[in-house]
C-alpha atoms as a printed R data frame, in Angstrom:
   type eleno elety resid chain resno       x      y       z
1  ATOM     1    CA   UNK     A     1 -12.637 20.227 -13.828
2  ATOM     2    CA   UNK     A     2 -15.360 17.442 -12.844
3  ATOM     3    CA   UNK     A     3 -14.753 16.435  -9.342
4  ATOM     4    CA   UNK     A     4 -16.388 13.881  -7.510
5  ATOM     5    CA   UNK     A     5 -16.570 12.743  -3.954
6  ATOM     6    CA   UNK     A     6 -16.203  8.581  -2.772
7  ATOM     7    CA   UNK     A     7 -18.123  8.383   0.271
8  ATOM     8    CA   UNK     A     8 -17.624  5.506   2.843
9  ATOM     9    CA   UNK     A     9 -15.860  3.332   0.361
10 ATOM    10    CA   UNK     A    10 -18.428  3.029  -2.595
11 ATOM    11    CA   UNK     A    11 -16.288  3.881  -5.790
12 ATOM    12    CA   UNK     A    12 -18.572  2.189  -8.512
13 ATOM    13    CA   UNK     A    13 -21.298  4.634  -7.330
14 ATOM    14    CA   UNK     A    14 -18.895  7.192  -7.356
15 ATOM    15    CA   UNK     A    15 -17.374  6.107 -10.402
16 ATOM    16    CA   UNK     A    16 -21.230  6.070 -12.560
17 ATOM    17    CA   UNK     A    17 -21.663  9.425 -11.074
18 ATOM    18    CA   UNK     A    18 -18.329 10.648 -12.617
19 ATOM    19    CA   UNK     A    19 -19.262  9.105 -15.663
20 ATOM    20    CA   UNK     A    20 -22.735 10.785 -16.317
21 ATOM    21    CA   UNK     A    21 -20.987 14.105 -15.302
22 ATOM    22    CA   UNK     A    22 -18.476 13.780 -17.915
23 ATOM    23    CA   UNK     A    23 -21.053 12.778 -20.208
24 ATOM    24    CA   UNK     A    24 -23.143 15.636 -19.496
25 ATOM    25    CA   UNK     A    25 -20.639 18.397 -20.051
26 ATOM    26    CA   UNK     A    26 -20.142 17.375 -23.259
27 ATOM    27    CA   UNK     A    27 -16.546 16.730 -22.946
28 ATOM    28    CA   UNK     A    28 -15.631 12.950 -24.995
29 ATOM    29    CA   UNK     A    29 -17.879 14.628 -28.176
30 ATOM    30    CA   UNK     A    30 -15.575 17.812 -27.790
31 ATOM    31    CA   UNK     A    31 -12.371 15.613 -27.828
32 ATOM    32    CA   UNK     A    32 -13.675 13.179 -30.531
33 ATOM    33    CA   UNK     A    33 -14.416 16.380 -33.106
34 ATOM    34    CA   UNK     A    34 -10.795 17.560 -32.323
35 ATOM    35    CA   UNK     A    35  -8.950 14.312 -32.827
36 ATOM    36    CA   UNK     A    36  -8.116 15.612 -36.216
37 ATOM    37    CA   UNK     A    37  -8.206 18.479 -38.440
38 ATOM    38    CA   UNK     A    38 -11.150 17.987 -41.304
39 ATOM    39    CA   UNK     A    39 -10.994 21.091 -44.337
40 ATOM    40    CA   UNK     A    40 -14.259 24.080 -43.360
41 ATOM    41    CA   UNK     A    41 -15.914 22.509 -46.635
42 ATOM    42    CA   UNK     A    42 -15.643 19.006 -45.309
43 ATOM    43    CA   UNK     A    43 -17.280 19.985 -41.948
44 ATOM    44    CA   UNK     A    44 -19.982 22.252 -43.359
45 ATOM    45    CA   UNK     A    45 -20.893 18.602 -45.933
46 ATOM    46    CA   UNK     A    46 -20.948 16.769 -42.668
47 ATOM    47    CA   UNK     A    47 -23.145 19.170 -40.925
48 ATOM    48    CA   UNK     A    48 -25.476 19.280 -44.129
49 ATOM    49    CA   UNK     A    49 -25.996 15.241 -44.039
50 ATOM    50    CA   UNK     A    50 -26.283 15.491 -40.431
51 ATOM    51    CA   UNK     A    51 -29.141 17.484 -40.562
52 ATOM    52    CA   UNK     A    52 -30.969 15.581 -43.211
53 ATOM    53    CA   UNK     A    53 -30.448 12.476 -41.551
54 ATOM    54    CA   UNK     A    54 -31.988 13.914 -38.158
55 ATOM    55    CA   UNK     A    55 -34.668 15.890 -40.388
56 ATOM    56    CA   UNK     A    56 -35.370 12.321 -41.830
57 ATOM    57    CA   UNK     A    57 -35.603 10.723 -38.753
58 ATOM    58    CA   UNK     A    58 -38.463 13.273 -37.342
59 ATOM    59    CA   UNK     A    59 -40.119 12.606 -40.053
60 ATOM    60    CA   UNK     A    60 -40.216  8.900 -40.192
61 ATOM    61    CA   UNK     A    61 -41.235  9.022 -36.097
62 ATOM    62    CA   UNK     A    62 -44.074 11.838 -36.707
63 ATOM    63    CA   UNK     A    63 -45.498  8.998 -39.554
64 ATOM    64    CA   UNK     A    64 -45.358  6.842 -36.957
């Protein structure tokens, strides 16, 4: 559990701080992959395009 402490009043620092935490530990990904059930095939296409869009990507910066 991400806990974080408000110190002398200052929430909205507090409140970025909780933010990036949450961010960090990879939680909102984790809950948007479970949202619903997708089929093993479906997830291993996904996974597939992912990586040739990222692989494309490299490339395209490296030209660069």
């Amino acid at each position: 559990m991400i806990k974080v402490v408000v110190k002398n009043g200052k929430i909205d620092g507090s409140l970025k701080k909780f933010k990036s935490k949450v961010a960090k530990s990879g939680l909102p990904s984790e809950y948007k992959k479970r949202e619903h059930y997708s089929k093993p095939g479906i997830q291993r296409r996904e996974a597939k395009k992912a990586g040739i869009k990222n692989s494309r990507k490299r490339q395209s910066r490296e030209r660069d």
